[in-house]
C-alpha positions as CSV (number, residue, x, y, z in Angstrom):
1,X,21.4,-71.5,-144.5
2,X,24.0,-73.3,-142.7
3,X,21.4,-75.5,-140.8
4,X,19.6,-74.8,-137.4
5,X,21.5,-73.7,-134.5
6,X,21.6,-75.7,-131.2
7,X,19.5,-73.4,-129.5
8,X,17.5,-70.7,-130.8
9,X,18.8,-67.4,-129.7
10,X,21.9,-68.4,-127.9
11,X,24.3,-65.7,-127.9
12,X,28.3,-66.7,-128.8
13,X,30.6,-66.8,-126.5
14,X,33.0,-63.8,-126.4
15,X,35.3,-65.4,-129.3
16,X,38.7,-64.6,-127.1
17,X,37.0,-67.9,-125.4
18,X,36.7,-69.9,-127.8
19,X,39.8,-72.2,-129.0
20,X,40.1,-73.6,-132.1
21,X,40.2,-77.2,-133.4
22,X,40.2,-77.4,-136.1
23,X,38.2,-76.6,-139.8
24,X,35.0,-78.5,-141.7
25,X,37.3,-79.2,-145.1
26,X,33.9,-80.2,-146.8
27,X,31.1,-82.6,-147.1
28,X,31.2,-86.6,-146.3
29,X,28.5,-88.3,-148.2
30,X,24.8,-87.3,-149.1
31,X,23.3,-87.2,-145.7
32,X,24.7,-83.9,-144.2
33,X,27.7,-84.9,-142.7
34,X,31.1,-83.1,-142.9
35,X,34.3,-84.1,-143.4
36,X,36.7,-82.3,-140.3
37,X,40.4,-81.5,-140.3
38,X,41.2,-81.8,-136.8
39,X,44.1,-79.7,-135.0
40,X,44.3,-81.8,-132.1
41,X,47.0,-84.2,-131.0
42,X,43.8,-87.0,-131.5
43,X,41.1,-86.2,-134.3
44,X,38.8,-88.4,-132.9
45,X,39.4,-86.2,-129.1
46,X,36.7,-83.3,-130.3
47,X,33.9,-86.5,-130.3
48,X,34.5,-85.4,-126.5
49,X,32.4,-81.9,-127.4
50,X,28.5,-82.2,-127.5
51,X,28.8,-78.7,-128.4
52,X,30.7,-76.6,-131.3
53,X,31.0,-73.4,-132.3
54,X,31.3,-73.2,-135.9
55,X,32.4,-70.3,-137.5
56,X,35.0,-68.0,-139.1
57,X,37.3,-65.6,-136.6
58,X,36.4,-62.1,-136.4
59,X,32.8,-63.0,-137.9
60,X,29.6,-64.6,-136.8
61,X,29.8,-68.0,-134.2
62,X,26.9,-70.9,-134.4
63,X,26.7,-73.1,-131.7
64,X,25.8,-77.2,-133.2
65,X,25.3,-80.2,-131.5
66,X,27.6,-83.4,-132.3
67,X,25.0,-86.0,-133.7
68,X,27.5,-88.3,-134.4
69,X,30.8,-89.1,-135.3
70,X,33.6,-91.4,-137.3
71,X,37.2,-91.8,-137.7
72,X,38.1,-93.3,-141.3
73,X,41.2,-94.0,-143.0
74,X,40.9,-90.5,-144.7
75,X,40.0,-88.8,-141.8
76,X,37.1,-87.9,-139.3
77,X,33.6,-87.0,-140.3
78,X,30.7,-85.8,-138.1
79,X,26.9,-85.3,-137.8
80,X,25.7,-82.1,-136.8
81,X,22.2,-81.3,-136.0
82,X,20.1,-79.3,-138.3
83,X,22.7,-80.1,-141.3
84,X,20.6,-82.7,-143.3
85,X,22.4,-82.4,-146.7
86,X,25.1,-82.6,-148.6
87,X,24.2,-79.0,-149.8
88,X,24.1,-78.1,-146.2
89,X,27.6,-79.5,-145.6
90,X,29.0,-78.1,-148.9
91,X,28.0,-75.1,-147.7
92,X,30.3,-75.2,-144.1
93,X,33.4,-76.0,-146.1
94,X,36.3,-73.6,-144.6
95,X,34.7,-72.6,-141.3
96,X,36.0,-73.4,-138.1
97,X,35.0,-75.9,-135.5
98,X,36.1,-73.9,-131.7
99,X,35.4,-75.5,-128.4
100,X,34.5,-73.4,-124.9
101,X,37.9,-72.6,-123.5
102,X,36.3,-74.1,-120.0
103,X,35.1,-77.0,-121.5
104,X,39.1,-77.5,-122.1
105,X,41.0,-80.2,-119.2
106,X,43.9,-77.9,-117.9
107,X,46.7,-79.0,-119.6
108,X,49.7,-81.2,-117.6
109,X,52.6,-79.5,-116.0
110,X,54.7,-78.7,-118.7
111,X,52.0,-79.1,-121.5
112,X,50.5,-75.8,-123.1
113,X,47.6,-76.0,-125.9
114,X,49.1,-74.9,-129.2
115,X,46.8,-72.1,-129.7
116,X,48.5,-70.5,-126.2
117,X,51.6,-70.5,-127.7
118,X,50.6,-68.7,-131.6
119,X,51.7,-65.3,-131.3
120,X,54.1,-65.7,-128.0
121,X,57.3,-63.7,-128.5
122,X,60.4,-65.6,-128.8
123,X,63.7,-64.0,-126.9
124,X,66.6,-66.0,-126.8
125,X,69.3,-66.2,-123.5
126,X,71.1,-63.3,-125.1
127,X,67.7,-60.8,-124.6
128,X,67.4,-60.7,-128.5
129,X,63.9,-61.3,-130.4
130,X,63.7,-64.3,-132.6
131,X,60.3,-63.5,-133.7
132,X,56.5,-64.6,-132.9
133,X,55.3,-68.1,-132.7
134,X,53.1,-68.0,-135.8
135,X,52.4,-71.9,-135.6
136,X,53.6,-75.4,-135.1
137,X,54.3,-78.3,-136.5
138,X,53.3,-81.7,-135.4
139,X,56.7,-83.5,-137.2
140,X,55.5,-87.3,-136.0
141,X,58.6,-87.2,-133.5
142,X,59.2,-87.3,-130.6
143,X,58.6,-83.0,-130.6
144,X,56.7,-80.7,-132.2
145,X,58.6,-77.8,-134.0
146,X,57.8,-74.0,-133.2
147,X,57.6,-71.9,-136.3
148,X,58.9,-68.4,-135.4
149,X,58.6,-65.6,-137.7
150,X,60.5,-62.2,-137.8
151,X,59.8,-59.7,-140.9
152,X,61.4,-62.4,-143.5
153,X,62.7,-64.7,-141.3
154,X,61.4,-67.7,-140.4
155,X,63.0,-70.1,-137.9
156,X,62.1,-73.6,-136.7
157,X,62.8,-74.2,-132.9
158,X,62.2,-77.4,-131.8
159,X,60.1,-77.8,-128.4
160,X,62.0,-79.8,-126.6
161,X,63.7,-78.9,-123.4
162,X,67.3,-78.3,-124.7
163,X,65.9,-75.1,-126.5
164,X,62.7,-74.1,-125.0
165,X,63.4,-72.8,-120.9
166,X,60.9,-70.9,-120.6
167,X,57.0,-70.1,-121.2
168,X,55.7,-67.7,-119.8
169,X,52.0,-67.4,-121.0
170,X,51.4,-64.0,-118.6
171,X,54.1,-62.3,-120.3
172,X,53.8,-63.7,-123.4
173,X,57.0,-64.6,-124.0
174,X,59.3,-68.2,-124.6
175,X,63.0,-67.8,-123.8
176,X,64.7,-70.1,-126.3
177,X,68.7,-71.1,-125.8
178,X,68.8,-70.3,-130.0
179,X,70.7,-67.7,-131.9
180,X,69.7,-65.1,-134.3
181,X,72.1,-67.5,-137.1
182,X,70.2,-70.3,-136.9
């Protein structure tokens, strides 16, 4: 058993409202907690959650309260209740940590979460279709990259102004000025 639930009977959210943050990449220690690879612009930001929903996509969601957490120089590690071992821990390694889309501050003007962006369709100034956002990559510069995919073709746009114009999340689409050669 993965350790007890927050609250006994509570029914996961519909998963198309949870967002991911990231993945328990094993255990920390003897005493239950987990070591966490954060996807967020600030590990330490999902201490912000009382509440996670641990789980894998497309299968079964447990809600967990935040105990307690640490950043270390390796990392961040958290406490969650009901995991008192490091059996217990060991035995959340791979499943992802997802947050209550409305529990989510509405991003800036001009700011869009990551996980809005995977799977947008790329179209560049000339109508033609670079591909699908399939990630992105946080470089450490001053911009992270989009990773856009097409068949066998993978192309790294970087999202910045000079090359991004345009996202539009209701059509699902980013209009890039970038050409099918780059």
């Amino acid at each position: 058993m993965l350790g007890s639930p927050v609250m006994t009977g509570a029914a996961a959210p519909d998963e198309s409202t949870l967002v991911s943050m990231g993945y328990i990449a094993g255990a920390f220690g003897v005493r239950g907690w987990v070591k966490i690879h954060a996807d967020t612009e600030y590990a330490d930001s999902l201490f912000d959650y009382p509440r996670w929903w641990v789980g894998r996509p497309g299968g079964a969601w447990r809600a967990y309260t935040l105990e307690d957490g640490s950043v270390h120089s390796k990392g961040v590690a958290a406490k969650l209740e009901g995991v008192l071992d490091r059996d217990q821990a060991a035995l959340m390694r791979g499943l992802t940590i997802a947050i209550e889309r409305a529990e989510l501050p509405p991003p800036e003007e001009g700011e869009y979460y990551w996980t809005d962006l995977i799977g947008l369709s790329v179209v560049n100034t000339q109508g033609e279709t670079l591909g699908v956002v399939s990630e992105l990559l946080a470089t450490g510069a001053a911009n992270d990259v989009l990773v856009v995919r097409q068949d066998k073709t993978e192309r790294l746009i970087p999202f910045v102004g000079a090359y991004v114009l345009e996202v539009d999340l209701p059509g699902k689409t980013i209009r890039v000025d970038w050409g099918l050669d780059y």
